[in-house]
MARFILO-22424 format. One record per residue (C-alpha): residue in three letters; x, y, z. Coordinates in steps of 0.2 Angstrom, whole numbers, plus 5000, padded with zeros to 4 digits. Layout:
N
ALAXYZ/...
//
This chain:
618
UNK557755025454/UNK556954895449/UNK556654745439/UNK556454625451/UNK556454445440/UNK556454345455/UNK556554385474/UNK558154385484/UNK558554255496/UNK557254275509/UNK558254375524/UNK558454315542/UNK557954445551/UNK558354505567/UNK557054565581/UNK556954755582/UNK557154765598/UNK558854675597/UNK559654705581/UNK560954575579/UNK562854655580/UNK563854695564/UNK565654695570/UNK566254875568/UNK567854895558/UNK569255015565/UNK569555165555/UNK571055155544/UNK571955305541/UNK571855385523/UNK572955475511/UNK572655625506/UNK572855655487/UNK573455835481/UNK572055935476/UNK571555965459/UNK572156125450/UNK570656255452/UNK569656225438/UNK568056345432/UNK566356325440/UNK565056215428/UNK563856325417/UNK562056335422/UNK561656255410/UNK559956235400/UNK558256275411/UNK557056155410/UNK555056195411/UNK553756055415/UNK552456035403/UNK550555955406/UNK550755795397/UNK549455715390/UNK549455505391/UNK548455365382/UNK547855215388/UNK547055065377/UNK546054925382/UNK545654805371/UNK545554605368/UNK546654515355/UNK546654415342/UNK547454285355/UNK545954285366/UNK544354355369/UNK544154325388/UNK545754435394/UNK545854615394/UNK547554705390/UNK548054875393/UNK549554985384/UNK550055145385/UNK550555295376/UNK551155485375/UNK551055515357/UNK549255415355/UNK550255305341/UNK551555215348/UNK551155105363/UNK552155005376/UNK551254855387/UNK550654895402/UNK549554775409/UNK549554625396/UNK548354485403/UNK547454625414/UNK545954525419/UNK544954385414/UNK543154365418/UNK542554215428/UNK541354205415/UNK540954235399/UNK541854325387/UNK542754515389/UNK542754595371/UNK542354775365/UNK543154845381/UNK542655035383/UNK543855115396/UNK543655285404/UNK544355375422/UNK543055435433/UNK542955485454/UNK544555415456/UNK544555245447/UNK544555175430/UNK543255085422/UNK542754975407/UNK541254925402/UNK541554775391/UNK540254615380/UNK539954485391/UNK539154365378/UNK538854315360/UNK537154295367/UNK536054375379/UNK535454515388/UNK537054595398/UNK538454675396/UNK539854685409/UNK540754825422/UNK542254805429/UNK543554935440/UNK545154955446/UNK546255105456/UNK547755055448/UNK547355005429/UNK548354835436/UNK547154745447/UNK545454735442/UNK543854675451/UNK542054635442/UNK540854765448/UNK538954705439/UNK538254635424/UNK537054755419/UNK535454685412/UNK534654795399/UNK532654735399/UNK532654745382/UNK531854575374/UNK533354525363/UNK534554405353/UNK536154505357/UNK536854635368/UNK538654695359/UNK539854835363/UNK539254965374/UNK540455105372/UNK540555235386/UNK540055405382/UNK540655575394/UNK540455715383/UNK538555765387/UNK538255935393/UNK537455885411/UNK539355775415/UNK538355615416/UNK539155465412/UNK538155345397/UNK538355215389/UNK537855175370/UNK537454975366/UNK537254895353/UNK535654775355/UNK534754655342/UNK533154615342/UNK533054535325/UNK532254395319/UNK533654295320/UNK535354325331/UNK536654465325/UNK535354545316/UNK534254705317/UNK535554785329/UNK535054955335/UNK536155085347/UNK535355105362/UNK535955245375/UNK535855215395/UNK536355375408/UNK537155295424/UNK536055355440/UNK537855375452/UNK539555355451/UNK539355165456/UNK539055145439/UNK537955015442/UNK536255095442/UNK535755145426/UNK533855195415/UNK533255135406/UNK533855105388/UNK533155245375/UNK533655175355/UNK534555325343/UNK533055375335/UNK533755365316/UNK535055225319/UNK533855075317/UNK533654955306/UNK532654915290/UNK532554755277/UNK532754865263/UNK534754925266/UNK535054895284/UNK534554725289/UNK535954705301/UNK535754875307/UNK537054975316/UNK538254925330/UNK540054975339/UNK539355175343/UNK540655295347/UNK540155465351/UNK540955645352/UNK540155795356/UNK540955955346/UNK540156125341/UNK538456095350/UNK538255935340/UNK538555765343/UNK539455645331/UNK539255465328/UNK540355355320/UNK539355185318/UNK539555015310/UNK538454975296/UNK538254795301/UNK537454765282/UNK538754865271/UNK540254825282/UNK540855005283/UNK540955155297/UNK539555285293/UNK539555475301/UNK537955535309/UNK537455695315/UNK536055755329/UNK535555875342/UNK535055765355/UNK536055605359/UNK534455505357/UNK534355605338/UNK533355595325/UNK535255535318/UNK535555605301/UNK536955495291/UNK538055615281/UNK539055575267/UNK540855595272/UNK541155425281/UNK542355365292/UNK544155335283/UNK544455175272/UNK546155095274/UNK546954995256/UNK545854835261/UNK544254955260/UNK542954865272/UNK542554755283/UNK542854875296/UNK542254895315/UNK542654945333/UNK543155115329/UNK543655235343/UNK543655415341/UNK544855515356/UNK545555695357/UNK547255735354/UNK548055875362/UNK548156055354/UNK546756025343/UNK546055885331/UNK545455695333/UNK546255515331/UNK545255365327/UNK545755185328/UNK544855055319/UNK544954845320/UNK544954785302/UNK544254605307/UNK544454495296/UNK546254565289/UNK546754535307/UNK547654725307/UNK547254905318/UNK547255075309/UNK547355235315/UNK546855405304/UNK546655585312/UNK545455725308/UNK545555905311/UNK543655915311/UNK542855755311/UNK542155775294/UNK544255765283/UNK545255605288/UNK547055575285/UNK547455405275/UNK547455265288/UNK548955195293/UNK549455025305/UNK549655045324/UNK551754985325/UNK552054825335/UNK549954815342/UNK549154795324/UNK549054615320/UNK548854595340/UNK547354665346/UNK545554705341/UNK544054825346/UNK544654935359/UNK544655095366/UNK545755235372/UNK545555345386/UNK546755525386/UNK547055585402/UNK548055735406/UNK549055785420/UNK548055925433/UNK549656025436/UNK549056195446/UNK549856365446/UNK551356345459/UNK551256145458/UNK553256075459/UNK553155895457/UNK553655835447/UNK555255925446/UNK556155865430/UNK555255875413/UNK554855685406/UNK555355505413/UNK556455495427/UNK556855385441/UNK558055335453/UNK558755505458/UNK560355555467/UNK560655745473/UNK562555795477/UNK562655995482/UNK564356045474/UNK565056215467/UNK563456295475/UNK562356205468/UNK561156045470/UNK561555905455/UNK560055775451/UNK561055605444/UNK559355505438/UNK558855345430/UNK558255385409/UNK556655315410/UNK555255285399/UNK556355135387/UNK555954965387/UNK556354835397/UNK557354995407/UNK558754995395/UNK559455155396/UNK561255175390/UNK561755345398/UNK561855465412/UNK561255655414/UNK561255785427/UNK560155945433/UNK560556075443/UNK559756175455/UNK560056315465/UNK558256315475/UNK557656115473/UNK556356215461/UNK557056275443/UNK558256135436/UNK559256155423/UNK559856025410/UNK561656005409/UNK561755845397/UNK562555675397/UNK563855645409/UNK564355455406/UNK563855365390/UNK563955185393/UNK564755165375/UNK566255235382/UNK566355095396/UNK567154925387/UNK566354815400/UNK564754875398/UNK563154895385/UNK561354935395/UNK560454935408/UNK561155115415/UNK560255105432/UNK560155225448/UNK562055305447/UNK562555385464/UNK563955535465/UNK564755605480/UNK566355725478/UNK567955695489/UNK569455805489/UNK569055865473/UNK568555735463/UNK566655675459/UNK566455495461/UNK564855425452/UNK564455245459/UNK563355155444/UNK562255015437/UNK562654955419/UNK562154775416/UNK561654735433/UNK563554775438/UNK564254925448/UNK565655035442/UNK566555185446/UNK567055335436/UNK567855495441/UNK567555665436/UNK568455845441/UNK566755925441/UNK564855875442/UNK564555905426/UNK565855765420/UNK566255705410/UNK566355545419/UNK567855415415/UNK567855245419/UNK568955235437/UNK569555015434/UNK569154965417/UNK568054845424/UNK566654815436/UNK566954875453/UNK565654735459/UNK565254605447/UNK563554525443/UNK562954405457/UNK564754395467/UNK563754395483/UNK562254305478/UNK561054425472/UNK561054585461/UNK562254695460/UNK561154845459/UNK560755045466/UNK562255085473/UNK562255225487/UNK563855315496/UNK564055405513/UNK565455495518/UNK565555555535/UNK566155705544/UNK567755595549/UNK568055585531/UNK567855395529/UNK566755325517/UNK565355185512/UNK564655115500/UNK563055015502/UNK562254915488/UNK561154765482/UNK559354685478/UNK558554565487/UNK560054595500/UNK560654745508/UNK562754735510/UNK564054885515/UNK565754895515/UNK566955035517/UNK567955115502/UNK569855135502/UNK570755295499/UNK570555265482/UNK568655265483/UNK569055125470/UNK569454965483/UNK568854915497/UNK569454925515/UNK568654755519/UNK567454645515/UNK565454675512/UNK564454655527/UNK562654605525/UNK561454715534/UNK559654685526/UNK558354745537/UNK556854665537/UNK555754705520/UNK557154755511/UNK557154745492/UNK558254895485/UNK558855085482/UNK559755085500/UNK560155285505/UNK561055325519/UNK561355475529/UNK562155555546/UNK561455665557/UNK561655725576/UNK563055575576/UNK561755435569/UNK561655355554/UNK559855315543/UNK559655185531/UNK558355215520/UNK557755085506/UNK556455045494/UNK555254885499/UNK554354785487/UNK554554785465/UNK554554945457/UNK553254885446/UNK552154885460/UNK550855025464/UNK551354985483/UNK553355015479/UNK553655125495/UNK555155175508/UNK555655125523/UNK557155155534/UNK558055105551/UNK559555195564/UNK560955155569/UNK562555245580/UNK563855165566/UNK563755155547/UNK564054975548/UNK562554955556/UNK561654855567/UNK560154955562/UNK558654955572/UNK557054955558/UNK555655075561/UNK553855005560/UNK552955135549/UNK553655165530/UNK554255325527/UNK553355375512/UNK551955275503/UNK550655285490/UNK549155395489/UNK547955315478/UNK546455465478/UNK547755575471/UNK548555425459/UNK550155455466/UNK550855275463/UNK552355185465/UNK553355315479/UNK555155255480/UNK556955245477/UNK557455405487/UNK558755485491/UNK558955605505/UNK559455805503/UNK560055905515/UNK560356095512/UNK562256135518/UNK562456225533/UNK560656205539/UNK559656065547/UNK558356075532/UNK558155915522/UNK556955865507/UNK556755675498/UNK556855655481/UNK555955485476/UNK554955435460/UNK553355385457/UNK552455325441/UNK552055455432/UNK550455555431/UNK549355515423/UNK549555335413/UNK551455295421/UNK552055135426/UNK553755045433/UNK554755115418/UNK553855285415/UNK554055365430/UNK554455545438/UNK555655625450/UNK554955745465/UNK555355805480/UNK554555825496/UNK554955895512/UNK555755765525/UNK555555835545/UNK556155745562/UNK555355695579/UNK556355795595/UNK556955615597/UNK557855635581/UNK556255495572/UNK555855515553/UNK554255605551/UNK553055505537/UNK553155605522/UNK551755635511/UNK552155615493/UNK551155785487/UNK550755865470/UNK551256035475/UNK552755995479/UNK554056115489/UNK554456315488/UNK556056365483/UNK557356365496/UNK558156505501/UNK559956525496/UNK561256435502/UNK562756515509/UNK564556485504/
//
């Protein structure tokens, strides 16, 4: 999974050409429990259908700082979780009145680069974490002030623009007018030059200040401004034609929250099935509103963003939504999943994920899918609550479920422990198997986390497990005990989310290298002629990232086989699409080949995911 606070001990790892030796452990004969009375076959339970979701990222500063750019993100628009704090800070200069949009493959934020002067700022990133400068554009116009240039990607002809607020009063932050630039290429860093809102400019009667922080919408042939009256200290509506104008102010203005003004870096986005939100920075109460609009022109009473009001100030929000196409499978579950664990029981496949999407990963219980095709799931509900478990409380992580004579055996995380439960079918419901941890939190040095479970054609089983370290050590009769002692097996570049599986009489360990957090979170995997090990690592990653299509993050997999055929799939997660991170992520499934040496084939982590398997016999 996942969460990687510190590194693990930094392994000793053994040449690939010569793995080091784990002693093998004789095979112990095991008992044979009675089978369990016949019981009914699990329901199909409720089919689930992938929607196109729509997510929300914000950039702004904070009252904290205004040098540092921080990012959040959202489903609903309203409620946002961190997702890059402390983004990026300039070498130089300031970065507030970030404007954020997504554009040939990459995000960008225009941003003020001084009180003072003549620029304002772009910078980009392929993975909204890291984030490189990319030009301080310089205007041309003689002026005191160069403030909030706001991105614009409505117009008609698909041109990007930007609309900046410049001041060429007599004195500085006065006289401000809204100037528009249309970017020449996608470097966004050619530009014309600046043509002023013709009826946006300022007078010495009743706009002194004149007008700055321009958001634009175009909607039924019109565009739409919603601009700052520097002088009056309130958002005003305007309406034009043209996006240079003439502007004409109308009467309905923007919403007023309780305090009434002293209002400014409003941002206007779409929301989906219909209608608008705006945000707007309350400055001088220190507070962030939001209010929605079915037409622009009617807004509802404003109301606080929860846990960012009070934090940041002028931002903007970008909505992006998913480009699902007709016959597109991946993702395959509906919402936030991760760590995912397949089993094929009672004819059918089961999914045992990770809940994501909570903060700080603090799931509390378990669920299951079922398949009969890798395609059409089905939800069949909670399986183990961790407040049935009296040694447990969160931090329900990456379970693992295997079936043996009879019984289903679900290997789990819960507060960085393992435990055990047992089950008479797949649909559960699990009970706690000891009462207690089967492996307790740092009893070998590092966490105990991700378990995974093989059990071979002889009918032994093993359990690996751990982060930072990679151990294995053969389950009793009981699959509750242990036949031995843990052996540490970490291949080079281990970190987590060990898998294993047997074919053709070898064994493949599959793991996850680097922190789940990351964009470069990938797999990786070794071979052996034991379960024990040693494993010989392979020098190309199984399945990594593929940052043109934003598909970020590829990893804990597990490894599906469909019985009775050499035909295998890997389930993995990546970061959800669009706006996900390392706790909102997605389960998919892509197709997993072999070399006529019996090699791994890369895998390419797709968007359209895999056709329906045929049916399975038996």
């Amino acid at each position: 999974v996942h969460r990687v606070r510190t590194p693990g001990p930094t392994p000793h790892h053994s040449p690939i050409s010569s793995p080091t030796a784990v002693p093998q452990q004789s095979p112990s004969s095991l008992a044979v429990p009675e089978a369990p009375p016949a019981r009914p076959r699990p329901s199909d339970g409720e089919p689930v259908s992938r929607r196109i979701t729509s997510r929300h990222l914000f950039a702004a500063f904070t009252n904290a700082s205004e040098r540092t750019l921080y990012l959040y993100g959202s489903d609903d628009g309203v409620h946002f979780h961190d997702l890059a704090p402390a983004a990026y800070t300039p070498a130089n200069g300031i970065l507030r009145d970030p404007s954020v949009i997504h554009r040939a493959g990459r995000w960008w934020i225009a941003h003020t680069t001084a009180w003072e002067g003549g620029t304002f700022g772009i910078i980009s990133s392929e993975d909204r974490l890291n984030w490189r400068h990319v030009a301080d554009i310089e205007h041309g116009v003689p002026c005191h002030n160069t403030w909030a240039p706001e991105f614009f990607t409505e117009h008609p002809d698909g041109r990007p623009r930007i609309i900046v607020s410049i001041s060429a009063g007599q004195t500085s932050a006065t006289g401000f007018q809204p100037y528009v630039l249309t970017a020449l290429d996608d470097t966004l860093t050619r530009w014309t030059d600046p043509v002023p809102l013709d009826g946006l400019h300022p007078d010495e009667a009743d706009h002194r200040n004149g007008w700055i922080d321009t958001c634009v919408v175009h909607e039924d042939g019109r565009f739409h401004a919603f601009v700052k009256d520097a002088t009056a200290e309130r958002v005003e509506h305007a309406v034009a034609r043209h996006i240079t104008g003439p502007w004409n102010l109308l009467d309905d203005a923007a919403p007023v929250p309780p305090n009434g003004e002293h209002l400014e870096g409003q941002t206007v986005f779409r929301l989906d099935g219909g209608g608008f939100r705006m945000f707007l920075d309350s400055y001088l109460e220190g507070r962030h509103y939001w209010s929605d609009s079915p037409d622009l022109t009617t807004w509802t009473p404003p109301r606080e963003i929860p846990r960012l009001s009070g934090t940041v100030r002028h931002g903007s929000v970008w909505r992006e939504t998913a480009d699902l196409l007709p016959g597109d499978t991946n993702p395959v579950l509906p919402g936030y999943h991760a760590d995912p664990a397949v089993l094929h029981s009672a004819g059918r496949f089961w999914m045992y994920p990770t809940t994501d999407g909570v903060a700080d990963w603090g799931s509390t219980s378990f669920g299951v899918f079922s398949s009969t095709d890798l395609v059409h799931w089905s939800d069949h509900g909670t399986v183990l609550d961790l407040a049935d478990i009296d040694w447990a409380e969160g931090r329900a992580w990456a379970p693992a479920v295997v079936e043996r004579d009879g019984a289903h055996w679900m290997y789990f995380c819960a507060d960085q422990q393992i435990g055990v439960a047992r089950a008479d079918s797949p649909t559960g419901p699990f009970v706690d198997a000891l009462g207690k941890p089967l492996i307790t939190r740092d009893a070998y040095g590092h966490q105990a986390i991700d378990p995974a479970v093989l059990v071979s054609a002889d009918g032994t089983a093993h359990l690996y497990f751990g982060q930072g370290r990679c151990r294995v050590v053969r389950l009793g009769a009981d699959m509750t005990s242990f036949d031995g002692e843990p052996v540490d097996i970490t291949p080079a570049g281990y970190n987590e989310a060990p898998d294993v599986f047997e074919r053709e009489g070898r064994y493949y360990l599959t793991w996850s290298e680097n922190d789940t957090r990351s964009p470069d979170y990938r797999v990786a995997w070794a071979v052996a002629d034991h379960p024990m090990g040693p494993f010989t690592r392979a020098s190309a990653p199984l399945l990594t990232k593929d940052p043109e299509r934003w598909i970020m993050g590829t990893g804990h997999q597990a490894v599906v086989r469909v019985p009775g055929r050499d035909e295998w799939y890997l389930a993995y997660h990546r970061f959800a699409r669009p706006g996900g991170d390392g706790t909102h992520r997605e389960v998919c499934l892509d197709r997993l080949r072999f070399t006529v040496d019996g090699r791994l084939r890369p895998v390419t982590p797709t968007l359209r995911g895999i056709d329906p398997i045929a049916p399975v016999e038996g």
